[in-house]
N, CA, C and O atoms as a GROMACS GRO file, in nm:
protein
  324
    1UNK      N    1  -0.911   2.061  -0.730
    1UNK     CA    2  -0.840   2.112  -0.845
    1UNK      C    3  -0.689   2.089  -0.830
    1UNK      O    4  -0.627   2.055  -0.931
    2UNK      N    5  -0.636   2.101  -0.734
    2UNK     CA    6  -0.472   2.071  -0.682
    2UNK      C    7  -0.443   1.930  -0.734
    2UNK      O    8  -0.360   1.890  -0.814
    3UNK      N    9  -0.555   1.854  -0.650
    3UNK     CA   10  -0.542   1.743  -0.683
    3UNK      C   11  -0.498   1.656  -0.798
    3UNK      O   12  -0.428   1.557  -0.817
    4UNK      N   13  -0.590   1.759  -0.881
    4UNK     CA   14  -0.605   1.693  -1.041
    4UNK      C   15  -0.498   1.785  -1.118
    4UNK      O   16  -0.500   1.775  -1.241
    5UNK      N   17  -0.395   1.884  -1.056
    5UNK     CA   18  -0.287   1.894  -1.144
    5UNK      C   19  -0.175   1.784  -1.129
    5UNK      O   20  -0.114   1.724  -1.218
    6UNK      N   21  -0.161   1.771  -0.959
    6UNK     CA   22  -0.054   1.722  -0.900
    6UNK      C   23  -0.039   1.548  -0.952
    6UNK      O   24   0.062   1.478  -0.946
    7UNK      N   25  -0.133   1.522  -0.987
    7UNK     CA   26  -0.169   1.365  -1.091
    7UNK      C   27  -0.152   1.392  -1.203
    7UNK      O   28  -0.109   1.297  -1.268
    8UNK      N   29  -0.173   1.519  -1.280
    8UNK     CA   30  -0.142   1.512  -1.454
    8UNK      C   31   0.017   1.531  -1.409
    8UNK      O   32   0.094   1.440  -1.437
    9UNK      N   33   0.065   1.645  -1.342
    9UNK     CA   34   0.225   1.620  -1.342
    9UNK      C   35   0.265   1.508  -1.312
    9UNK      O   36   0.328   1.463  -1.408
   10UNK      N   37   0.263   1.448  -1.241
   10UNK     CA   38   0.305   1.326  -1.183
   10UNK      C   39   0.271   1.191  -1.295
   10UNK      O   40   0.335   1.090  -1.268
   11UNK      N   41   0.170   1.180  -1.426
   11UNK     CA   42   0.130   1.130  -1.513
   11UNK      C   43   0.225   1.174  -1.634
   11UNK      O   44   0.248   1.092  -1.722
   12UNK      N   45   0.289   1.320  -1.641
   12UNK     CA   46   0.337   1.357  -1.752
   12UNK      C   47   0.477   1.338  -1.733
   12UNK      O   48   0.539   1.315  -1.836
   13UNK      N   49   0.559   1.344  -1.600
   13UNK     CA   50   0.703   1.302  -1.600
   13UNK      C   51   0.693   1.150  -1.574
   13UNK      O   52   0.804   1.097  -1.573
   14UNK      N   53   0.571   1.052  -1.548
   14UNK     CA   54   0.616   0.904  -1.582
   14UNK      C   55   0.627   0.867  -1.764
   14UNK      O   56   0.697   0.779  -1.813
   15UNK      N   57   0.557   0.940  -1.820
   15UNK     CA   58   0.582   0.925  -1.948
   15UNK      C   59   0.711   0.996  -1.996
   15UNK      O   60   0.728   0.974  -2.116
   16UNK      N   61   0.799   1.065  -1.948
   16UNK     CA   62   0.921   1.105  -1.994
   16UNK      C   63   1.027   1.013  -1.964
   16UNK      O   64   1.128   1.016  -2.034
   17UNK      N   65   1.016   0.928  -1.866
   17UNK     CA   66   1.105   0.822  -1.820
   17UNK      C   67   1.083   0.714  -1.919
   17UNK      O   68   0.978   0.653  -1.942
   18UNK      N   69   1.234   0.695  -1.991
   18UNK     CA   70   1.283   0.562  -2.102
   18UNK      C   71   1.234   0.448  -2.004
   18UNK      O   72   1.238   0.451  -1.881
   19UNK      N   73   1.184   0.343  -2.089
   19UNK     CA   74   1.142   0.209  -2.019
   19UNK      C   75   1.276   0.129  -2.049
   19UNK      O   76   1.335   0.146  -2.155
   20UNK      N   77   1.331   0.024  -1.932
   20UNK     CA   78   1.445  -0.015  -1.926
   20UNK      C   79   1.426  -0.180  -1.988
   20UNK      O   80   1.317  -0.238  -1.979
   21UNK      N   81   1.511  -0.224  -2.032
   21UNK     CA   82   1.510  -0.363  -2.099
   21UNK      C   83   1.480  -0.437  -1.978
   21UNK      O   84   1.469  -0.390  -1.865
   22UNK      N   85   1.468  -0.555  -2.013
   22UNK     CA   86   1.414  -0.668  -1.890
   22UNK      C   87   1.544  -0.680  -1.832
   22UNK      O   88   1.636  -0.641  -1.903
   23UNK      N   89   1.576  -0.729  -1.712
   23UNK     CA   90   1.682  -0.783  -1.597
   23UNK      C   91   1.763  -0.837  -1.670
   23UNK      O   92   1.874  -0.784  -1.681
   24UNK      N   93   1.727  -0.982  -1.755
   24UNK     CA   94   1.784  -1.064  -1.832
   24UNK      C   95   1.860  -1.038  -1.996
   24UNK      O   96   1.926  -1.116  -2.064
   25UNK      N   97   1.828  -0.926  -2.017
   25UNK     CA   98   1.866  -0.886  -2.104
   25UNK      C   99   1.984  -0.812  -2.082
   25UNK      O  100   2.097  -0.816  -2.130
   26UNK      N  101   1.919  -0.734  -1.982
   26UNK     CA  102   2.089  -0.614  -1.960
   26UNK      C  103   2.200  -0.715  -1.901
   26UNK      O  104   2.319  -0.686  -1.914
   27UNK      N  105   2.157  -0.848  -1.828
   27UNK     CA  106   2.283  -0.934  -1.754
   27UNK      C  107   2.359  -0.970  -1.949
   27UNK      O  108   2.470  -0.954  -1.998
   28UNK      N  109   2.283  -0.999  -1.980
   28UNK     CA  110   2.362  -1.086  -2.153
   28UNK      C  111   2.423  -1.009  -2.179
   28UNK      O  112   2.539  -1.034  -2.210
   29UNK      N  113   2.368  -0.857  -2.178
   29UNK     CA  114   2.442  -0.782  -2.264
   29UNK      C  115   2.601  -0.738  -2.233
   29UNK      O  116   2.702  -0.718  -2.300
   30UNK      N  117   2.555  -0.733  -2.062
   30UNK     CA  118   2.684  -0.726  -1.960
   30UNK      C  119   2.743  -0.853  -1.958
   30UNK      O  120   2.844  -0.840  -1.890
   31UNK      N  121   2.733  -0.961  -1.993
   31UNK     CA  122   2.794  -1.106  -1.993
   31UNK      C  123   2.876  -1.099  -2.139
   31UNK      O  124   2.984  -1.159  -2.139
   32UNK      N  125   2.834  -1.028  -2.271
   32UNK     CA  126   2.866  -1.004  -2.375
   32UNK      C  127   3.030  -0.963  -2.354
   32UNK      O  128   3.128  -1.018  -2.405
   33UNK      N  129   3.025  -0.838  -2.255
   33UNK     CA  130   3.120  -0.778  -2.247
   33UNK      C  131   3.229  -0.857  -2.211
   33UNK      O  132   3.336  -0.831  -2.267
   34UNK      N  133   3.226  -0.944  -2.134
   34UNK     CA  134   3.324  -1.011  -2.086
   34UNK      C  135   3.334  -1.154  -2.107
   34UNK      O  136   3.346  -1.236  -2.016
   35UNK      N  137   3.328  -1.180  -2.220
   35UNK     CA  138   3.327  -1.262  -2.326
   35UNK      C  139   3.246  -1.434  -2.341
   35UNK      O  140   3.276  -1.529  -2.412
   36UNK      N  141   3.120  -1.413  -2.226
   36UNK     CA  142   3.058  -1.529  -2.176
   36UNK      C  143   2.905  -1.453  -2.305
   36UNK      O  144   2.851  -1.343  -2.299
   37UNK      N  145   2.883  -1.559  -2.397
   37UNK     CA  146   2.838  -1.538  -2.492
   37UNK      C  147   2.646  -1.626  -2.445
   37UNK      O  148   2.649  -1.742  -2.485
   38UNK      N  149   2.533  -1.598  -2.390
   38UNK     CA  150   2.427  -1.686  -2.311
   38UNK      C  151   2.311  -1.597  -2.360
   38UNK      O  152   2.334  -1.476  -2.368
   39UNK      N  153   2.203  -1.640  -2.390
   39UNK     CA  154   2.096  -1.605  -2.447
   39UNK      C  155   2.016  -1.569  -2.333
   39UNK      O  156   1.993  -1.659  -2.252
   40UNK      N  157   1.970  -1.457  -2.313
   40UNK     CA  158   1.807  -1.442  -2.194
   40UNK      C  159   1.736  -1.488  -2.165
   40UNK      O  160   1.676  -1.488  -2.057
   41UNK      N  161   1.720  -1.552  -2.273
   41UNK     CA  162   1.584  -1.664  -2.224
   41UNK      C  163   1.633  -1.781  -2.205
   41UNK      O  164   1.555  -1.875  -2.195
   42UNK      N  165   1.769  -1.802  -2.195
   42UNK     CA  166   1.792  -1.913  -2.135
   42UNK      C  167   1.880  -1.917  -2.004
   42UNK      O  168   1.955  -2.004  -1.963
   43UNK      N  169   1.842  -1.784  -1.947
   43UNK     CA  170   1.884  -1.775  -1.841
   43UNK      C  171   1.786  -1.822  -1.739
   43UNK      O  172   1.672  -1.838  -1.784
   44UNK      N  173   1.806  -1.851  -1.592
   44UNK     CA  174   1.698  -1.898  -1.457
   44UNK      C  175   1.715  -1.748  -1.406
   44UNK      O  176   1.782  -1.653  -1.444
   45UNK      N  177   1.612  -1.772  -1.290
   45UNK     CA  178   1.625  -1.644  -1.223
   45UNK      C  179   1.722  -1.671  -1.155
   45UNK      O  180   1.808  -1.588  -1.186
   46UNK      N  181   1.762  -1.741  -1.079
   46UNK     CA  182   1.868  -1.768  -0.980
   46UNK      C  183   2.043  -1.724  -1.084
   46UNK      O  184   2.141  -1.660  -1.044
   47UNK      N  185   2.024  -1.770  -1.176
   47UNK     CA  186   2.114  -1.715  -1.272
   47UNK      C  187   2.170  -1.584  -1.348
   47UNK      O  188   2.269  -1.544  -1.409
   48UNK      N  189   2.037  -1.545  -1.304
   48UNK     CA  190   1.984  -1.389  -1.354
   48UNK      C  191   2.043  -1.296  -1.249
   48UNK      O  192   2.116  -1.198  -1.265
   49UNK      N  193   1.991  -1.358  -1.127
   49UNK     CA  194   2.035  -1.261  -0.959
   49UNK      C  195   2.234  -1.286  -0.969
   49UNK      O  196   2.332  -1.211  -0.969
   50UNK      N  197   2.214  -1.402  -0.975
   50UNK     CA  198   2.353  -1.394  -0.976
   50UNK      C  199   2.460  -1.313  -1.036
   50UNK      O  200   2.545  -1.232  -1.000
   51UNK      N  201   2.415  -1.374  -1.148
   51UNK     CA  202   2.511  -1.260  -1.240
   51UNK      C  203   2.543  -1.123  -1.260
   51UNK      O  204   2.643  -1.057  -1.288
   52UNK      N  205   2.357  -1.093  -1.224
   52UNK     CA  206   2.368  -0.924  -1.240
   52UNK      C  207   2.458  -0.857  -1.118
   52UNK      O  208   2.530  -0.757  -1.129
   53UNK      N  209   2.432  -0.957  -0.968
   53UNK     CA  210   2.533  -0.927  -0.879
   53UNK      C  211   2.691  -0.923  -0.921
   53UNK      O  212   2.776  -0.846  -0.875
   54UNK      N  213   2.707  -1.014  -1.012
   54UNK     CA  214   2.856  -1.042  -1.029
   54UNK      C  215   2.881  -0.919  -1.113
   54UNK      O  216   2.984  -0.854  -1.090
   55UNK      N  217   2.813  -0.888  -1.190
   55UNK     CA  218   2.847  -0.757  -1.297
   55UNK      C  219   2.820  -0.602  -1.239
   55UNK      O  220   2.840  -0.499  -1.303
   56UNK      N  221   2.770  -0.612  -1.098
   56UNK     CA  222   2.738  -0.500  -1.036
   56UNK      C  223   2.926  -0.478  -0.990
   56UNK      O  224   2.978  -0.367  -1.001
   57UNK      N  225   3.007  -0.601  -0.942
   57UNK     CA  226   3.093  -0.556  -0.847
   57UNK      C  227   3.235  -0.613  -0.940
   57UNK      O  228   3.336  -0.646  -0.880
   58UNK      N  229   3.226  -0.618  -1.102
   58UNK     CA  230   3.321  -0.600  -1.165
   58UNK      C  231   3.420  -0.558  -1.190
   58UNK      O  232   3.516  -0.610  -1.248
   59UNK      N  233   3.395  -0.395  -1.122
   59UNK     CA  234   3.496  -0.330  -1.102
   59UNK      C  235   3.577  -0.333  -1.023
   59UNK      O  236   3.691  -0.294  -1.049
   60UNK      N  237   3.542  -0.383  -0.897
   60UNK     CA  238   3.608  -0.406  -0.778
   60UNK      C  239   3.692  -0.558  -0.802
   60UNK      O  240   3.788  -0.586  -0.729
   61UNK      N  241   3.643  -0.661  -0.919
   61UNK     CA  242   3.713  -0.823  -0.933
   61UNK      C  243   3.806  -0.810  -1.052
   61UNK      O  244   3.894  -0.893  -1.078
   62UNK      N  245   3.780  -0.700  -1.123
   62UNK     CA  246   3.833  -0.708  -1.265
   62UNK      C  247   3.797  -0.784  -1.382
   62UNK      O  248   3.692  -0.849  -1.389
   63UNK      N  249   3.885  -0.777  -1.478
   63UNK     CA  250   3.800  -0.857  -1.607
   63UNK      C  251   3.816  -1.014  -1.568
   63UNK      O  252   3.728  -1.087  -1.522
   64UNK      N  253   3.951  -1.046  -1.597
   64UNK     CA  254   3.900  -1.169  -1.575
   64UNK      C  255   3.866  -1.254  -1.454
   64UNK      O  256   3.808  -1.361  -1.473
   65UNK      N  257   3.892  -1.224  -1.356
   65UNK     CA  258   3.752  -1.277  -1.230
   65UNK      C  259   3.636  -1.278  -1.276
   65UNK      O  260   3.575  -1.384  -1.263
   66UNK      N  261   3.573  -1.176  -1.338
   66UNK     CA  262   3.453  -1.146  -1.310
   66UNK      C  263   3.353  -1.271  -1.457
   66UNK      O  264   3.246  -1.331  -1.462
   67UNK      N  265   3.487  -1.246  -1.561
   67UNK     CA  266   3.471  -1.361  -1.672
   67UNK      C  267   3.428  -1.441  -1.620
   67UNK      O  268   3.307  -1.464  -1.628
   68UNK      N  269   3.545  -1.543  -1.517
   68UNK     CA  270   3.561  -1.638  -1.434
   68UNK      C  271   3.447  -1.703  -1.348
   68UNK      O  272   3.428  -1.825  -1.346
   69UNK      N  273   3.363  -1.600  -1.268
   69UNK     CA  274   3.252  -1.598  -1.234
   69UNK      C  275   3.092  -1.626  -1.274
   69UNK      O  276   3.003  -1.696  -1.224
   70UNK      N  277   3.100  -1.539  -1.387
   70UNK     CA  278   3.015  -1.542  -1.495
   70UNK      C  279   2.956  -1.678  -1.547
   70UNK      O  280   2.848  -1.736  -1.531
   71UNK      N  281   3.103  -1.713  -1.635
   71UNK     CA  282   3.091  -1.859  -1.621
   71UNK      C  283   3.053  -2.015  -1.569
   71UNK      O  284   2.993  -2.104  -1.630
   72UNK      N  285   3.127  -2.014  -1.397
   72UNK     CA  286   3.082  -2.099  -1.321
   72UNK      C  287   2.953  -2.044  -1.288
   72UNK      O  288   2.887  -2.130  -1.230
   73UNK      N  289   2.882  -1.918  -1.303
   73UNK     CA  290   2.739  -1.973  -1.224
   73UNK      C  291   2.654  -2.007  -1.364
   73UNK      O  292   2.550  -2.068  -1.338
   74UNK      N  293   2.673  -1.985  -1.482
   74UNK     CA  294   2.605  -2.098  -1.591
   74UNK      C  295   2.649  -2.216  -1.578
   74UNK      O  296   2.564  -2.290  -1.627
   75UNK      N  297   2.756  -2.291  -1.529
   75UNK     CA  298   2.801  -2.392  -1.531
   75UNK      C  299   2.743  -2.481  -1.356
   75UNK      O  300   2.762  -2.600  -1.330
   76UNK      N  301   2.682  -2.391  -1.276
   76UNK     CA  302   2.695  -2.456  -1.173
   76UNK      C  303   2.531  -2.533  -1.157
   76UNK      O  304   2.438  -2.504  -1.233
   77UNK      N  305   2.522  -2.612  -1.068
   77UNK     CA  306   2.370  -2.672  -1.124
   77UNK      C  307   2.312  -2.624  -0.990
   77UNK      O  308   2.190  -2.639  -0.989
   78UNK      N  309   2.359  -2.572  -0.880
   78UNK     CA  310   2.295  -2.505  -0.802
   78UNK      C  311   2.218  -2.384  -0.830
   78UNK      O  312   2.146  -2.329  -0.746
   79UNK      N  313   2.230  -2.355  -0.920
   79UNK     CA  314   2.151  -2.226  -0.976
   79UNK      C  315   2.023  -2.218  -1.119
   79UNK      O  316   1.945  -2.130  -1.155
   80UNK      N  317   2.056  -2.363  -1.172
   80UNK     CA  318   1.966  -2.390  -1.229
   80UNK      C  319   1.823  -2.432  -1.213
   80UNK      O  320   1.810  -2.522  -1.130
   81UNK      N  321   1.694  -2.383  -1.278
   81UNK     CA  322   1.567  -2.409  -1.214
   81UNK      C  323   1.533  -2.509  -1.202
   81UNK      O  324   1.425  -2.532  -1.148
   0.00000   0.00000   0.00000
């Protein structure tokens, strides 16, 4: 009987948790911001890792570094699939 509460709770706060947009989506949206304009689905994964790294440590490069960044790894062909 424990059992079978400790699974409906554990069933009823995963359904209270918002489902988050895909990886690739939140990087665009964060690429938006800083004025590098790139569609999701035409992002690579390698492009995807990258960036979201670059937009994790923005704060620490500032705006335009991080622009700067943004940029060269769409532009770089090492990162393309």
């Amino acid at each position: 009987m424990r059992m079978v509460f400790i699974l409906g709770v554990a069933l009823s706060l995963s359904a209270c948790v918002p489902a988050q947009p895909p990886l690739e989506e939140r990087v665009a949206v964060g690429a938006r911001h800083y004025g590098v304009d790139v569609a999701p689905e035409d992002l690579t994964f390698d492009q995807t890792a990258a960036m979201s790294l670059t937009l994790d440590q923005a704060r620490k490069m500032g705006y335009l570094d991080t622009r700067r960044r943004l940029r060269a790894i769409l532009r770089n062909p090492d990162f393309a699939d």
